[in-house]
N, C-alpha and C positions, 0 to 999 in steps of 0.2 A: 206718757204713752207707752207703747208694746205690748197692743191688742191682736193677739194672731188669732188669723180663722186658718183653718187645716182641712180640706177636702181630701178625703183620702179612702178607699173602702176597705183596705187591709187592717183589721182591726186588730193586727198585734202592732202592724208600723204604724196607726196615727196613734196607740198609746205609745210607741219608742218618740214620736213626734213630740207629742201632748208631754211627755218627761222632758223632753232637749229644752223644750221652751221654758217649763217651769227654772230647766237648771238655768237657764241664762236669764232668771229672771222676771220674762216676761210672763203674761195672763194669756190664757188662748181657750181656744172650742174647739172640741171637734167634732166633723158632720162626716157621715159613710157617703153622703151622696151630694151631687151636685142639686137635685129638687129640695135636700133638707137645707143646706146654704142659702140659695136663692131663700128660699122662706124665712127665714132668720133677715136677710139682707133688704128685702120686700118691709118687713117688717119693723126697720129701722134701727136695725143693731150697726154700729160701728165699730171696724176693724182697723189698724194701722196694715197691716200683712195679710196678703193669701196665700197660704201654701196651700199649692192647688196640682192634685195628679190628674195629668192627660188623660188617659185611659180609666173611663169612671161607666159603673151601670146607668143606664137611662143616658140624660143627657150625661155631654163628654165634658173632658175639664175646658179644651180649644173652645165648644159652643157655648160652654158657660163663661169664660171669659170674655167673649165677644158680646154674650145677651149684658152683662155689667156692665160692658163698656161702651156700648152703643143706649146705654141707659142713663147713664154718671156722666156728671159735668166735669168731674174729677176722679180719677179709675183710682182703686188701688193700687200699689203696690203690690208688684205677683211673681212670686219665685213658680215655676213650672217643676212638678216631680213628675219623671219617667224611666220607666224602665230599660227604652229604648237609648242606645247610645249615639244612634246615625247625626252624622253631622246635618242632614238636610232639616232634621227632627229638629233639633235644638235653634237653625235659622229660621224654620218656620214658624216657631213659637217667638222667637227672637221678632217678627218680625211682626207678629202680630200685635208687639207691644208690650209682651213680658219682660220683666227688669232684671228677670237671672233664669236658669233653666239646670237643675241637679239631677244626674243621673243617679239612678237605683243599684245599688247600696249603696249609701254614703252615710260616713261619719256623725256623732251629734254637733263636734266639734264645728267640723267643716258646716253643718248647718246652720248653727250657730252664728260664727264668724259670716256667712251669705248673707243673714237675713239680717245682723246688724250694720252690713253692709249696702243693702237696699235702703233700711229705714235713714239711715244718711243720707246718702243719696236723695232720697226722699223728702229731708230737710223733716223726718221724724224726731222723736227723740230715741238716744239706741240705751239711753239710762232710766227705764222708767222708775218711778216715785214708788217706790214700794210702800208707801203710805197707801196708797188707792190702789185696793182690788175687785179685780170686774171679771165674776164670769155670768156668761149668759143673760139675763136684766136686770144680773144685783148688782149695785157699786156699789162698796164701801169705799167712802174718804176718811181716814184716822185722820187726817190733817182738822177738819171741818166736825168731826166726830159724829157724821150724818150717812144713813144708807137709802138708796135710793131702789127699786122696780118698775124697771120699765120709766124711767124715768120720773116716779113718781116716789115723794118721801115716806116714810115708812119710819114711824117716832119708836123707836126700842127702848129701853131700860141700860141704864150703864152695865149689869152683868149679859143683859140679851147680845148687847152690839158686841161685849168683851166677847163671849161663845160666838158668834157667829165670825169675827175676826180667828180667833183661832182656827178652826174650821177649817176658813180660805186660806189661810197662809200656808196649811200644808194639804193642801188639794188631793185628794185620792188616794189617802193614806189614815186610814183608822184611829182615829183618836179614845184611847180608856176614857170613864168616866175620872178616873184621879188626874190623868194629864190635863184633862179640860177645867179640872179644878183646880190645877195649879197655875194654868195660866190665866185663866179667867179671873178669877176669885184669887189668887196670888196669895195661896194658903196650901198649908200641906195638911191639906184634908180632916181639920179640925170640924169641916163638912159632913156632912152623909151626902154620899154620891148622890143617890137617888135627886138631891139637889137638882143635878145636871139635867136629869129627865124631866121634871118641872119646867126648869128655863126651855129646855127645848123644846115644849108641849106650845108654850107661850111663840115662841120663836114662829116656830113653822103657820101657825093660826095668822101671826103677823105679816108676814111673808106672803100668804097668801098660795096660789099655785107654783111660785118662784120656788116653796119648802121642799117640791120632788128630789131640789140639790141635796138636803141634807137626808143622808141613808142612816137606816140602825143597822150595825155590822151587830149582829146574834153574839152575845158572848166577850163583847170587847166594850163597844160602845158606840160611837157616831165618826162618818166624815161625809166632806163634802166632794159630790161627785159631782165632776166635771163634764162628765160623758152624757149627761141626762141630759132632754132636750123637749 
């Protein structure tokens, strides 16, 4: 497990977020708004964690925790981000049934250490299997060597599953066409790159609408965006 959802609308802090989690490990989404969350959650996505900031456009992080929770048989797990530092702030959220409450600025560290803190508590796991990666409705299991959309299996080719692993493993960060052919294809480029462009022609037609993940960075080559939605 260590599937974080991140509500947040500051789009340089839910990328400093959307990084903290990667560094410890975990898989996460992040959503600007609580309407884009709910639809995601409506829709039957599973998160182990919310990080979820109070102070959101439209609905608020407090009324979106309340709409999940008077929904769910079983709530998340919900660290509260705010700005505010009032103590009444942090009992009111406290008391609402959120399992931690972080004020604005803090640490990746100190976030880190929080949320594998909840997921305990939680009776989560705080070591997820980095065998299996999930964002948004693609799982890959390397264990089972099968990726799934939306729940539904999706047959790749042993070099398609290899690209599309490398990809996720390093989430939001540009991969050349030679690096993905070293990892993939586990050859130094005795290839023509152009290779790459092929598999991923195939790839994304597989994938279906799920392919928005995979970007062409102009000039370099492919990564998998996490931010698409």
């Amino acid at each position: 497990m260590g599937h974080i959802a991140i509500v947040e609308d500051e789009a340089i802090l839910r990328e400093l977020i959307s990084y903290a989690m990667e560094t410890c490990h975990y898989t996460s989404r992040a959503f600007g708004s609580a309407e884009e969350f709910l639809s995601s959650y409506q829709a039957g996505d599973i998160y182990d964690l919310l990080l979820l900031d109070i102070t959101l456009p439209g609905i608020s992080g407090t009324d979106l925790y309340r709409t999940i929770r008077d929904a769910a048989e079983s709530m998340i797990p919900t660290i509260f981000l705010s700005a505010h530092n009032a103590e009444m702030d942090k009992v009111s959220a406290l008391d609402l049934g959120a399992d931690d409450y972080i004020t604005k600025p803090f640490g990746v560290l100190e976030l880190g250490a929080r949320v594998k803190a909840v997921l305990r508590r939680a009776g989560r796991s705080t070591s997820p299997d980095r065998n299996i990666l999930r964002q948004g409705p693609i799982l890959l299991d390397a264990n089972t060597r099968t990726v799934k959309v939306d729940g539904i299996p999706v047959e790749l080719t042993n070099k398609e599953f290899a690209l599309l692993e490398s990809l996720m493993q390093d989430i939001g960060r540009p991969l050349s066409r030679q690096e993905i052919l070293d990892r993939a294809w586990g050859v130094n480029a005795a290839i023509e790159t152009r290779t790459v462009d092929m598999h991923v022609k195939t790839l994304r037609r597989k994938l279906g609408d799920a392919s928005r993940f995979i970007r062409t960075v102009r000039g370099v080559g492919y990564k998998f965006d996490s931010n698409m939605v």
